[in-house]
N, C-alpha and C positions, 0 to 999 in steps of 0.2 A: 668357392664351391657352395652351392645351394644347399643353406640348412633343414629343407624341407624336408620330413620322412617322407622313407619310398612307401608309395601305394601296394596293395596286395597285389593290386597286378604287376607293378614294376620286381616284388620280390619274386615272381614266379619266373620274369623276363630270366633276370638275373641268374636265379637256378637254372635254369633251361641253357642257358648260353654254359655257365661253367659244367653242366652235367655231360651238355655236349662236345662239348671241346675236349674233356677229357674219353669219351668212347671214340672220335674218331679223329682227335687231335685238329681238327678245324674248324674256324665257327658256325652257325647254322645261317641258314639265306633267312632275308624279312621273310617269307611264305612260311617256313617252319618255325617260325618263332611264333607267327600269327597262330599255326595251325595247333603247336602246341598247348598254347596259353590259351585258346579258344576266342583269339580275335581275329574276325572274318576279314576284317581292314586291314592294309598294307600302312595307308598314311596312319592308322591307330598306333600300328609298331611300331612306325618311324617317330608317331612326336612321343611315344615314351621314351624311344632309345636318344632321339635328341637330348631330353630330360634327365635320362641317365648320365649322359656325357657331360650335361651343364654342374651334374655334382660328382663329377669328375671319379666316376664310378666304372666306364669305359672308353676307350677312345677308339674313333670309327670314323674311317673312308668313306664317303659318302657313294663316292665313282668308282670304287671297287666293290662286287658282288663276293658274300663272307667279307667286308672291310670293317669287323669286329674285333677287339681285344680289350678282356675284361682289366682293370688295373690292380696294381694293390690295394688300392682305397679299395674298394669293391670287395674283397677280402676280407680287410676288416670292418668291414660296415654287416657282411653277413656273419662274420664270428662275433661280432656285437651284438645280432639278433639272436642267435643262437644262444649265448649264457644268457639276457635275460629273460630268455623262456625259459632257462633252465634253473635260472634262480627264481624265478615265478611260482616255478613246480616246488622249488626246494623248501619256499615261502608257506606252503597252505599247510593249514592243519586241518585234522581231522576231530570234526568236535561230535561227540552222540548223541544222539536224539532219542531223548528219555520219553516221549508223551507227549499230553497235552497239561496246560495251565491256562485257566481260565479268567480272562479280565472281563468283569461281570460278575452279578451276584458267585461265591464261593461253591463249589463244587464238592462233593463226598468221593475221593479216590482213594483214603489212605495214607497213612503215615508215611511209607514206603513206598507205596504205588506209582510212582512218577513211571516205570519204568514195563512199559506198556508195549514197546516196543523190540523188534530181534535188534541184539546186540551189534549187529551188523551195521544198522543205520546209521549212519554218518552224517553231517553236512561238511563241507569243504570250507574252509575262510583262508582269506592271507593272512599271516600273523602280523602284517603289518595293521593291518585293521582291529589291532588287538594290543592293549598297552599289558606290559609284563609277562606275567608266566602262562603257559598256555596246556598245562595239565591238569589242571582241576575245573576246566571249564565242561559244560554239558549244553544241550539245546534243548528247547521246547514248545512248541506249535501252538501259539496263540487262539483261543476261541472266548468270541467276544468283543464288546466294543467300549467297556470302561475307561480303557486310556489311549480311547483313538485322538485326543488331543496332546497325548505327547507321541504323535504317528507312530501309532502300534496298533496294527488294524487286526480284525478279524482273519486268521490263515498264516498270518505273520510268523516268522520263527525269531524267535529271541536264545541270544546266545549271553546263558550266564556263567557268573563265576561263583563256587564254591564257597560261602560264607555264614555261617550262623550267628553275624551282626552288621546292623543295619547303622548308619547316620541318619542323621531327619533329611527327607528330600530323596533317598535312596530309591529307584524302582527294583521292588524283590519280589519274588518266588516266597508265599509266604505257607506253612502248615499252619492250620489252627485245634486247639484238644479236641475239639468235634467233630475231625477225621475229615474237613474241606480246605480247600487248596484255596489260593486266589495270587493273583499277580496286582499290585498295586505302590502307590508312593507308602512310604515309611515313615511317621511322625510319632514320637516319645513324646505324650505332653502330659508328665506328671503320672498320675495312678492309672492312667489311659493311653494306649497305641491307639493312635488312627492311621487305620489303612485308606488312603482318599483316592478317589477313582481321578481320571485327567477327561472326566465328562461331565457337563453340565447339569445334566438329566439324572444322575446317579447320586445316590448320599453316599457320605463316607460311613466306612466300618468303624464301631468302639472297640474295642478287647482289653480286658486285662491284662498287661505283659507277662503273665505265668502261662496263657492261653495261644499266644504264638509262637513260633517257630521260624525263623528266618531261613530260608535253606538256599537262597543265593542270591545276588545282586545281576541286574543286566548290566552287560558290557559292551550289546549289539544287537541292532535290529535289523532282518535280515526281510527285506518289503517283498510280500506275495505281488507280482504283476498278470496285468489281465494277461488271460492268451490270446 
């Protein structure tokens, strides 16, 4: 049997044959299968249902009209489709989307201010795309272009995790005492944080470390695409 996964067209064949087999207990002619699935060709249906047959999915009389019968493989090939869309679904989380944070000079929002947005807003992720716990994570909508060299563009959402400490190297969500935000690399060096931008053209921040705030770690970057 043919390892290939079935086409979207081959899984609609498929439905369409067992959908109908079971309302009138007999299989549908090549014309209704075309008409169904919205293919205008006869030879179209025939080299899919060939295809279907080579992965042994149905077996079919060629010289008989209705010489269809779907098999068991075909059964469990569509109950294998079925869980994992269903474990897909089961996969995503709902992460919120607190605001914005801005990569580029530091922004005046507030201590607490992240949170600009109705509660409602969500992004969706797999939590496969997500190492560990997936409850104290939040989002936040990129403006700016300081660390468009670690591809975090302008529009971008980043999905961080809950943290009030950084490692050197870290990319955070940072507060500073003078009530500005910024998103940048993490570096402790001595009497001094530098917050460093992933841009050429950009200098890095000094701070005091009494004068920052760590308020999460990225754990994903989530690329705006043109439309």
């Amino acid at each position: 049997m043919s390892e290939k996964p079935l086409s979207d067209r081959q899984k609609s064949i498929l439905a369409y044959i067992q959908s109908y087999v079971g309302e009138h207990g007999r299989p549908p002619t090549i014309r209704e299968i075309g008409s169904a699935v919205g293919i205008t060709s006869t030879s179209v249906v025939n080299y899919n249902l060939t295809r279907l047959k080579e992965m042994g999915l149905l077996e079919r009389d060629a010289d008989v009209s209705r010489g269809l019968r779907l098999t068991s493989q075909m059964g469990k090939a569509m109950a294998n489709a079925q869980t994992a869309v269903t474990q897909a679904i089961a996969n995503l989380v709902r992460v919120p989307l607190l605001g914005h944070i801005v990569a580029g000079e530091p922004i005046e929002v507030g201590h607490d201010s992240f949170a600009v947005y109705d509660e409602e807003d969500a992004i969706e992720v797999s939590s496969t795309m997500l190492p560990g716990r997936t409850d104290d994570l939040f989002a936040l909508r990129v403006s700016g272009y300081s660390m468009i060299d670690a591809m975090v563009n302008d529009g971008d959402i980043v999905i961080m995790r809950q943290d009030n400490s950084a490692r050197n190297g870290d990319m955070v969500a940072v507060w500073l005492t003078d009530d500005t935000t910024t998103l940048k690399y993490f570096f402790h060096e001595g009497d001094k944080i530098r917050l460093q931008p992933a841009n050429p053209t950009m200098e890095p921040i000094f701070v005091e470390p009494g004068e920052v705030q760590v308020q999460g770690k990225v754990m994903l970057v989530l690329r705006q695409t043109a439309n």
